[in-house]
VEXZAMI-978426 format. One record per residue (C-alpha): residue in three letters; chain; residue number from 1; x negated, y negated, z. Coordinates in Angstrom, 3 decimals, padded with zeros to 6 digits, always signed. Layout:
<nodes>
<node><rest>ALA</rest><kette>A</kette><nr>NUM</nr><xx>X</xx><yy>Y</yy><zz>Z</zz></node>
...
</nodes>
This chain:
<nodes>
<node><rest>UNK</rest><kette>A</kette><nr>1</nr><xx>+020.836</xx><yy>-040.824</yy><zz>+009.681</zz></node>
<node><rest>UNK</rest><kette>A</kette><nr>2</nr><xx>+017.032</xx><yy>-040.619</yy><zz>+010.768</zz></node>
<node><rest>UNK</rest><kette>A</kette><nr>3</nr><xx>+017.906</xx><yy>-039.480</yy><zz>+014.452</zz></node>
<node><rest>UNK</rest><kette>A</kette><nr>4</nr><xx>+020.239</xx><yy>-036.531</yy><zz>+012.371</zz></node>
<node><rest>UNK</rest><kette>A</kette><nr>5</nr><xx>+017.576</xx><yy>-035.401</yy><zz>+010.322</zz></node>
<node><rest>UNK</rest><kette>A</kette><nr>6</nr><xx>+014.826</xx><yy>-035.161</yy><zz>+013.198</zz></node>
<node><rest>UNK</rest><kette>A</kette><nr>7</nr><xx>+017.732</xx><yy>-033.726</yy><zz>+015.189</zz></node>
<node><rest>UNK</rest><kette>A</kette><nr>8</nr><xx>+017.946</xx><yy>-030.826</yy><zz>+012.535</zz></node>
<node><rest>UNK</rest><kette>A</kette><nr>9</nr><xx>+014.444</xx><yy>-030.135</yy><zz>+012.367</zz></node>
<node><rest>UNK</rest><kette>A</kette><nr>10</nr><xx>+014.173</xx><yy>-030.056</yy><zz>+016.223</zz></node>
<node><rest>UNK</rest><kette>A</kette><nr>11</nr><xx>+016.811</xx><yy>-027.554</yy><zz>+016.283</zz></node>
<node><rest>UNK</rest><kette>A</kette><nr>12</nr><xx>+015.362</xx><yy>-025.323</yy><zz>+013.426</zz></node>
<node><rest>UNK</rest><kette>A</kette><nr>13</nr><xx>+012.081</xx><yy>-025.478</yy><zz>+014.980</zz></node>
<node><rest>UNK</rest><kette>A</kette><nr>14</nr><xx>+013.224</xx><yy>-024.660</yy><zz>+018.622</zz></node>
<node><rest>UNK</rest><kette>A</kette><nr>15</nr><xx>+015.620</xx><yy>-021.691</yy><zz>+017.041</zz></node>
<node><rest>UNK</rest><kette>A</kette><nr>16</nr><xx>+012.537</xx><yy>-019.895</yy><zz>+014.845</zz></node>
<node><rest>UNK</rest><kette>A</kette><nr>17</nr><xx>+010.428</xx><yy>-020.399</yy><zz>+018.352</zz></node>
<node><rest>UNK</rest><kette>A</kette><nr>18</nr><xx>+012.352</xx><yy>-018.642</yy><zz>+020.149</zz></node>
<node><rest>UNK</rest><kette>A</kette><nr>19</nr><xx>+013.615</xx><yy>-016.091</yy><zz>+017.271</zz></node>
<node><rest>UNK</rest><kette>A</kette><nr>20</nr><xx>+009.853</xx><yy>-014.981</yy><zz>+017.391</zz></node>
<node><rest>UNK</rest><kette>A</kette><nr>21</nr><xx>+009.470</xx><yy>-015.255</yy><zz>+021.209</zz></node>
<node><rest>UNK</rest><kette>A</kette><nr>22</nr><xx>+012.120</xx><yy>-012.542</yy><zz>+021.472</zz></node>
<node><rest>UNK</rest><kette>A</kette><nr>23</nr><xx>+011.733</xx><yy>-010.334</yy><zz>+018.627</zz></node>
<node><rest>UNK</rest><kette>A</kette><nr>24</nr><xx>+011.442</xx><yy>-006.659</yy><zz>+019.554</zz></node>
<node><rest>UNK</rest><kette>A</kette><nr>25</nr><xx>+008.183</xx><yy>-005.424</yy><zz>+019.752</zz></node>
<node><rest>UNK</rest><kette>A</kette><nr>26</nr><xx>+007.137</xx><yy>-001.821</yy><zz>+020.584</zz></node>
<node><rest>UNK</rest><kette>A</kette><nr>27</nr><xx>+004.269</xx><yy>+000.420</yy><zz>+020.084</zz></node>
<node><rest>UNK</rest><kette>A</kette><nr>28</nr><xx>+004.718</xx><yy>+004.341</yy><zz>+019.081</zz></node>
<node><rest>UNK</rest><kette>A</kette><nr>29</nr><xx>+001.770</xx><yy>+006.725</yy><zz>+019.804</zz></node>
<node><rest>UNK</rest><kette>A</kette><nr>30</nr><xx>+002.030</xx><yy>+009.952</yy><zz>+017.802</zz></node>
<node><rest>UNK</rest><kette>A</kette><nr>31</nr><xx>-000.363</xx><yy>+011.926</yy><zz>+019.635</zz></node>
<node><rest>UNK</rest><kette>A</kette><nr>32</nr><xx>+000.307</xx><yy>+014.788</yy><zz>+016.515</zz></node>
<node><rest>UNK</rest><kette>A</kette><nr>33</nr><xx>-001.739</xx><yy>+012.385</yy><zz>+014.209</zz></node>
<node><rest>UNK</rest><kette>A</kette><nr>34</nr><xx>-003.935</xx><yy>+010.596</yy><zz>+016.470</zz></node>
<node><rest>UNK</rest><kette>A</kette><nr>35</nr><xx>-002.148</xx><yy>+007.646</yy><zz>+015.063</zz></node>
<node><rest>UNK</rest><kette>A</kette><nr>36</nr><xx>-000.722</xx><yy>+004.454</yy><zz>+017.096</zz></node>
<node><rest>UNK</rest><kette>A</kette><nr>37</nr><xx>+001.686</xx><yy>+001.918</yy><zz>+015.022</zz></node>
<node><rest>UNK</rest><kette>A</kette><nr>38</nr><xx>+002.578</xx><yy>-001.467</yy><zz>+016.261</zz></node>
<node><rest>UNK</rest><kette>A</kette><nr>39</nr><xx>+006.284</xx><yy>-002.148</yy><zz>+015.358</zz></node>
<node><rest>UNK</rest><kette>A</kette><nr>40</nr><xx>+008.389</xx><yy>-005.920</yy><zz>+015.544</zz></node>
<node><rest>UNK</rest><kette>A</kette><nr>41</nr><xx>+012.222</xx><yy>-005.981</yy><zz>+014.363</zz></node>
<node><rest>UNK</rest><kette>A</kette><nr>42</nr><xx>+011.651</xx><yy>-002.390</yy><zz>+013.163</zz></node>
<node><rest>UNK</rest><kette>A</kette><nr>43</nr><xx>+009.013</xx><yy>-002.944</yy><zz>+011.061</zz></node>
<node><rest>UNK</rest><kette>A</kette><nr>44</nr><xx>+005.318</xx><yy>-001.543</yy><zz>+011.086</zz></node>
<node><rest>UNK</rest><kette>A</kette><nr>45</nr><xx>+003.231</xx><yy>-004.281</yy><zz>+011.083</zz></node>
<node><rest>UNK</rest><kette>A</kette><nr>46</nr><xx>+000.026</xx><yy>-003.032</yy><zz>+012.416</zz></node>
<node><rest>UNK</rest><kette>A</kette><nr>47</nr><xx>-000.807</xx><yy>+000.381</yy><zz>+012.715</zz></node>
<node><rest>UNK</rest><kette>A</kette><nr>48</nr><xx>-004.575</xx><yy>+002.174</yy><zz>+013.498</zz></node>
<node><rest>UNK</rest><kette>A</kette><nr>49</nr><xx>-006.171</xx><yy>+005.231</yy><zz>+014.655</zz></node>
<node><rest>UNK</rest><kette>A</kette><nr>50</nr><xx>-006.274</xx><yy>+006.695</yy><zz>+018.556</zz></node>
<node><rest>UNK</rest><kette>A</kette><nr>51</nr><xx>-007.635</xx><yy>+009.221</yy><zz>+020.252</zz></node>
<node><rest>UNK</rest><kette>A</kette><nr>52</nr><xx>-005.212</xx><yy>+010.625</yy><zz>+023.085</zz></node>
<node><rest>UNK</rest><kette>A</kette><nr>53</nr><xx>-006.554</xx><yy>+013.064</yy><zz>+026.244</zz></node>
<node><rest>UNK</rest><kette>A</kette><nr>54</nr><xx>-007.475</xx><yy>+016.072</yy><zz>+025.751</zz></node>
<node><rest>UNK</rest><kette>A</kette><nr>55</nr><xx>-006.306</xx><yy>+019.548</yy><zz>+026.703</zz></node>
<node><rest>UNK</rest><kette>A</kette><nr>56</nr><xx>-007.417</xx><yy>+019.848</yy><zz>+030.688</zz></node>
<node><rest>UNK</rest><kette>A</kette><nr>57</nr><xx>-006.939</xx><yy>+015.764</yy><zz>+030.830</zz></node>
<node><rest>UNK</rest><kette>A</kette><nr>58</nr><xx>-003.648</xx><yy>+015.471</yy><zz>+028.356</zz></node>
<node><rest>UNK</rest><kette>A</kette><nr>59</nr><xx>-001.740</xx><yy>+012.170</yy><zz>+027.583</zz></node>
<node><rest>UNK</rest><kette>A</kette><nr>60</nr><xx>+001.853</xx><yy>+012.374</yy><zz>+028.955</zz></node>
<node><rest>UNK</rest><kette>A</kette><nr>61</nr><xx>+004.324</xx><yy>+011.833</yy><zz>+026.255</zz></node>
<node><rest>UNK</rest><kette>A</kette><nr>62</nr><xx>+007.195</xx><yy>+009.638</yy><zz>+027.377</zz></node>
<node><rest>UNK</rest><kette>A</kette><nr>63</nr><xx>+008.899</xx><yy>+006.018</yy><zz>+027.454</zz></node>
<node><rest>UNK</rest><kette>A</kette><nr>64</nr><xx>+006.659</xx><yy>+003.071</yy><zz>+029.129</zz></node>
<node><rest>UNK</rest><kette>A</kette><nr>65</nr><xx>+006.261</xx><yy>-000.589</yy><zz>+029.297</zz></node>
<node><rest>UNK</rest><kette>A</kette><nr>66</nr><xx>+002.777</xx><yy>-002.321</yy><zz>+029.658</zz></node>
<node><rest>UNK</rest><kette>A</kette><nr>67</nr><xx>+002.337</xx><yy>-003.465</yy><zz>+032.722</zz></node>
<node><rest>UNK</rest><kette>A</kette><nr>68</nr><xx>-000.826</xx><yy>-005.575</yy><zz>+032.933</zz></node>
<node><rest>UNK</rest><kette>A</kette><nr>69</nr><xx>-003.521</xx><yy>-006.683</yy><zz>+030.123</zz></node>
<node><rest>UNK</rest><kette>A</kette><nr>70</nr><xx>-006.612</xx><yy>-006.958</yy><zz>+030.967</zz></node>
<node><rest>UNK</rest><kette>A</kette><nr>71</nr><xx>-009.480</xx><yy>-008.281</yy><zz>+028.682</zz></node>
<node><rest>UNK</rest><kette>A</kette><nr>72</nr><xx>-012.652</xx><yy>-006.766</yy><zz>+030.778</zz></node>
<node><rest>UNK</rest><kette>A</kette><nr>73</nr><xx>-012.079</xx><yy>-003.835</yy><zz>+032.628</zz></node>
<node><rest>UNK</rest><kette>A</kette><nr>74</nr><xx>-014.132</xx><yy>-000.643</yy><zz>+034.396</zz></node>
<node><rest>UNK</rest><kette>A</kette><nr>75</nr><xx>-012.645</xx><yy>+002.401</yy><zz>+035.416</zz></node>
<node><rest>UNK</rest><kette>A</kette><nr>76</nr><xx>-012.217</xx><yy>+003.173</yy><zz>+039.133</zz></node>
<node><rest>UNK</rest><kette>A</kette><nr>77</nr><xx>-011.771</xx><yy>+006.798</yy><zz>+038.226</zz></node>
<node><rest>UNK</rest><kette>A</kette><nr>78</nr><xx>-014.113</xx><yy>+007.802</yy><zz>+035.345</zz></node>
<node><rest>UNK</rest><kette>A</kette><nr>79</nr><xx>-016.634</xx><yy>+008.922</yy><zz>+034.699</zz></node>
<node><rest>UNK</rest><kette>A</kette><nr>80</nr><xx>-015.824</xx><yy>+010.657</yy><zz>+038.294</zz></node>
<node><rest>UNK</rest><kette>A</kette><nr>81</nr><xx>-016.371</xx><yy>+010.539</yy><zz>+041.020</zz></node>
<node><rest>UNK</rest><kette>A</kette><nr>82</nr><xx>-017.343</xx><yy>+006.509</yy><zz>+040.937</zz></node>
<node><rest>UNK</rest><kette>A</kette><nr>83</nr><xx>-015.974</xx><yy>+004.649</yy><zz>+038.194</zz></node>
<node><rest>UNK</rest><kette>A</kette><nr>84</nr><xx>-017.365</xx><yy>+002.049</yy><zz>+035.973</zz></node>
<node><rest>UNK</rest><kette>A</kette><nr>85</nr><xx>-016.760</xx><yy>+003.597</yy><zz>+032.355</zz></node>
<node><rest>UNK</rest><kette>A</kette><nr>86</nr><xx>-015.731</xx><yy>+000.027</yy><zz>+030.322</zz></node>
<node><rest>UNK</rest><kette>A</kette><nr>87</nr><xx>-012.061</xx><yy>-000.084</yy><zz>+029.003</zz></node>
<node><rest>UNK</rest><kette>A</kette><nr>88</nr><xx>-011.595</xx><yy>-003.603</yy><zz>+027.594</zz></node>
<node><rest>UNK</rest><kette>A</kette><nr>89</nr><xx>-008.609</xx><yy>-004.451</yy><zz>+025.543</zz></node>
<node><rest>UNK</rest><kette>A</kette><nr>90</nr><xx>-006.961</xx><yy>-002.649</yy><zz>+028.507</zz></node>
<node><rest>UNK</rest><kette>A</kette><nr>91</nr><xx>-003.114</xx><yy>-002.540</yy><zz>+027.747</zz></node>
<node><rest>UNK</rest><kette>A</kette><nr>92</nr><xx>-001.682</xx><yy>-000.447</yy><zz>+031.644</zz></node>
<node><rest>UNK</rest><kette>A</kette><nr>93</nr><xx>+000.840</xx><yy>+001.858</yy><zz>+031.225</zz></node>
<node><rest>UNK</rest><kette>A</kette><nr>94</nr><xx>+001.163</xx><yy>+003.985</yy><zz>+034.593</zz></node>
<node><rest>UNK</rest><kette>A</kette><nr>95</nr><xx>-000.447</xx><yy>+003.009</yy><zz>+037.793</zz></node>
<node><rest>UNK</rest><kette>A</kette><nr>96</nr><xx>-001.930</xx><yy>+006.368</yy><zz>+038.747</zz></node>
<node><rest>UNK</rest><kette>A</kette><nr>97</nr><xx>-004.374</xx><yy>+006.011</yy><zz>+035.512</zz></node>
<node><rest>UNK</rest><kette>A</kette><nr>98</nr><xx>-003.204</xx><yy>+005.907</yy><zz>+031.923</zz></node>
<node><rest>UNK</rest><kette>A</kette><nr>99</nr><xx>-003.585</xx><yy>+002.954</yy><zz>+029.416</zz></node>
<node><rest>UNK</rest><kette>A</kette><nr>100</nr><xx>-004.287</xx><yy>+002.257</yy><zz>+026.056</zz></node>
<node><rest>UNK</rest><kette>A</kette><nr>101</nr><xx>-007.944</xx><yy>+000.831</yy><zz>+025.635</zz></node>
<node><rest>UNK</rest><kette>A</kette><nr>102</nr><xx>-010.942</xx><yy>+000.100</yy><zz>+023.204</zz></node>
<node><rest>UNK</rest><kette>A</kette><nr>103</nr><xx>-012.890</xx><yy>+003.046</yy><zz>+023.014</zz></node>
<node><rest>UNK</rest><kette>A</kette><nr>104</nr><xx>-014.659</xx><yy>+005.787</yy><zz>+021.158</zz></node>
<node><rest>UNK</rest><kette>A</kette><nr>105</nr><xx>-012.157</xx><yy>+007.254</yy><zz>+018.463</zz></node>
<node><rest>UNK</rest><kette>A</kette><nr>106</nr><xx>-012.834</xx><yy>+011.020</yy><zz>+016.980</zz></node>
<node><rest>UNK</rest><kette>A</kette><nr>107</nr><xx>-010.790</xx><yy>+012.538</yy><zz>+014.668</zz></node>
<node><rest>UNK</rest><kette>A</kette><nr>108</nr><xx>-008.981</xx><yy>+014.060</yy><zz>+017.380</zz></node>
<node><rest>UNK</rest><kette>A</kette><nr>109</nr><xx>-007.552</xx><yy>+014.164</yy><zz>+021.262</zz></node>
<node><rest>UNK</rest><kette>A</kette><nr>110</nr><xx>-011.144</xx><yy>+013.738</yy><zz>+023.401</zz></node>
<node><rest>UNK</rest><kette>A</kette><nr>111</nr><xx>-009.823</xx><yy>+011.385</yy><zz>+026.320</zz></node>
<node><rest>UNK</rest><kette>A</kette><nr>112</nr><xx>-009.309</xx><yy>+011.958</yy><zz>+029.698</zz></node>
<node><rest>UNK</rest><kette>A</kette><nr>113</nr><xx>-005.515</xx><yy>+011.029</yy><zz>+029.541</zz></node>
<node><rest>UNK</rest><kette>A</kette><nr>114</nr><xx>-005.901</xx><yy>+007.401</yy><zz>+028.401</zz></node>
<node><rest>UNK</rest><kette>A</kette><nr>115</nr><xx>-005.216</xx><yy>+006.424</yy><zz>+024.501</zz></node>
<node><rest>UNK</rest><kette>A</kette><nr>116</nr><xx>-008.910</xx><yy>+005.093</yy><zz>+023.014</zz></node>
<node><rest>UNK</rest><kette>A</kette><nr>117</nr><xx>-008.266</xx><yy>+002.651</yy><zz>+020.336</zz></node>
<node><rest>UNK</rest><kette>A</kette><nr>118</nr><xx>-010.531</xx><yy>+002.087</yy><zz>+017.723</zz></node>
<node><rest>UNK</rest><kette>A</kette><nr>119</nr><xx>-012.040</xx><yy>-001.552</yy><zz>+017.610</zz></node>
<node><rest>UNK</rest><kette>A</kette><nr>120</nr><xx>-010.537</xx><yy>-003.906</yy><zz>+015.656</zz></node>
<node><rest>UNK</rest><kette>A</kette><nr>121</nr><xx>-006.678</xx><yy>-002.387</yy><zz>+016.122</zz></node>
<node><rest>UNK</rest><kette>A</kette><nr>122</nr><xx>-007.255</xx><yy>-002.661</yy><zz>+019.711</zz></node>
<node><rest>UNK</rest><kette>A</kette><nr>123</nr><xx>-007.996</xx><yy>-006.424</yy><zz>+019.912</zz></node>
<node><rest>UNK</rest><kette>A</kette><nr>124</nr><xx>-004.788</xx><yy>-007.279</yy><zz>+017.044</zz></node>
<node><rest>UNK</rest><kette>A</kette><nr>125</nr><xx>-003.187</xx><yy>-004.856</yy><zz>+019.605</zz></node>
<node><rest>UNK</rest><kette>A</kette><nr>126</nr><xx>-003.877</xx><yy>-006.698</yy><zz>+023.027</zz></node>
<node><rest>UNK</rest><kette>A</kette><nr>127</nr><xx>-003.242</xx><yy>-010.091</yy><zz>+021.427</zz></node>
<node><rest>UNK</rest><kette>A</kette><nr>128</nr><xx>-000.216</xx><yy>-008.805</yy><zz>+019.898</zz></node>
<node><rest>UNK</rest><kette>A</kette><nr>129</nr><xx>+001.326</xx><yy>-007.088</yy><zz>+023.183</zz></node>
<node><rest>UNK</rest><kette>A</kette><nr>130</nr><xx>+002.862</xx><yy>-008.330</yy><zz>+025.773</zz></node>
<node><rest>UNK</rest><kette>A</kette><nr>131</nr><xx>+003.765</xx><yy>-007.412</yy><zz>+029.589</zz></node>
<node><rest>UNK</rest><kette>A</kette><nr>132</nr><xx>+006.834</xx><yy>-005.226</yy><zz>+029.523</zz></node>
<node><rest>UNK</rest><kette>A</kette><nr>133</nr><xx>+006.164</xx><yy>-004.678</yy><zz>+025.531</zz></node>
<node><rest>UNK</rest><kette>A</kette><nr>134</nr><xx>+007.746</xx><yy>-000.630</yy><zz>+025.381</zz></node>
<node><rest>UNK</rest><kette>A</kette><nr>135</nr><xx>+005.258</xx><yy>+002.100</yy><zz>+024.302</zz></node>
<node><rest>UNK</rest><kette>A</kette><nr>136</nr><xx>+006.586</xx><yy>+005.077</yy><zz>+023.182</zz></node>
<node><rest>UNK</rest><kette>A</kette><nr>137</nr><xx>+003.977</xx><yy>+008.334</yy><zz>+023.561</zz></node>
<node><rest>UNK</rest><kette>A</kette><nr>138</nr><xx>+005.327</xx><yy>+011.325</yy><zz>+021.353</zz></node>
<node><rest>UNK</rest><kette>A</kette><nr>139</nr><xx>+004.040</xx><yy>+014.668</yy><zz>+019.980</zz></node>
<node><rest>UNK</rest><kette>A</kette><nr>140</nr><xx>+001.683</xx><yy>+017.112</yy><zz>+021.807</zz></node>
<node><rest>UNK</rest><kette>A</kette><nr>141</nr><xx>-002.217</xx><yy>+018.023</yy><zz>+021.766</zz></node>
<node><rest>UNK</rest><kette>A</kette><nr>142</nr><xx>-002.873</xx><yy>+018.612</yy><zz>+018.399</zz></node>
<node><rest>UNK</rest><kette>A</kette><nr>143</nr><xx>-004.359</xx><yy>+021.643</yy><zz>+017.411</zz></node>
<node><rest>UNK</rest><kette>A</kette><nr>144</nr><xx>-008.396</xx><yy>+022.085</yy><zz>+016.452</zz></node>
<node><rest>UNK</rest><kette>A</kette><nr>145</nr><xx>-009.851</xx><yy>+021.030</yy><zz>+019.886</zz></node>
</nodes>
């Protein structure tokens, strides 16, 4: 009766672990309202503000998947021509230059193609994410600057 009972709890154990192992997770960036929302199993749960590129350096809307994380990182392209601007919290997208990162956050688009995250959302963010987590990038430059 004892090796049942452990048995069960094994089993319920091992089936929530891997219930939340594999629950969907995804990230939408609405570059309209400079707003980036975390979501697992279709729900929002984590959501903060971004600031996407700007006009002459815009953020290309589109379907990706994170392809490295990267606690401590410096640019190899900005400021130009040299490198070296700090992006920790570094969450890749593309390999020719675009990620989401901790960074200065206006009310509006001021990047140079990259999606700053304000501190705080973008550590919850990078512990939150995983490799080949999907990141959605919709809506344009918004309007004002």
């Amino acid at each position: 009766m004892l090796r049942a009972k452990v048995f069960l709890i094994l089993w319920v154990v091992l089936i929530a672990t891997a219930s939340l192992l594999h629950a969907e997770k995804y990230i939408v960036v609405d570059m309209d309202a400079q707003m980036a929302y975390a979501h697992q199993n279709d729900k929002i749960v984590m959501s903060g503000r971004v600031s996407t590129g700007k006009r002459d350096h815009p953020t290309p809307s589109g379907y990706y998947k994170i392809l490295q994380k990267k606690r401590y990182h410096k640019s190899n392209l900005w400021p130009k021509p040299n490198g070296g601007a700090k992006m920790d919290y570094m969450l890749r997208l593309t390999n020719s230059g675009i990620a989401m990162h901790l960074g200065n956050v206006p009310k509006w688009a001021a990047s140079h193609g990259c999606i700053r995250v304000q501190s705080g959302f973008a550590q919850r963010l990078w512990n939150w994410a995983n490799v080949g987590t999907e990141v959605y990038i919709s809506g344009d430059y918004p309007p004002g600057h």
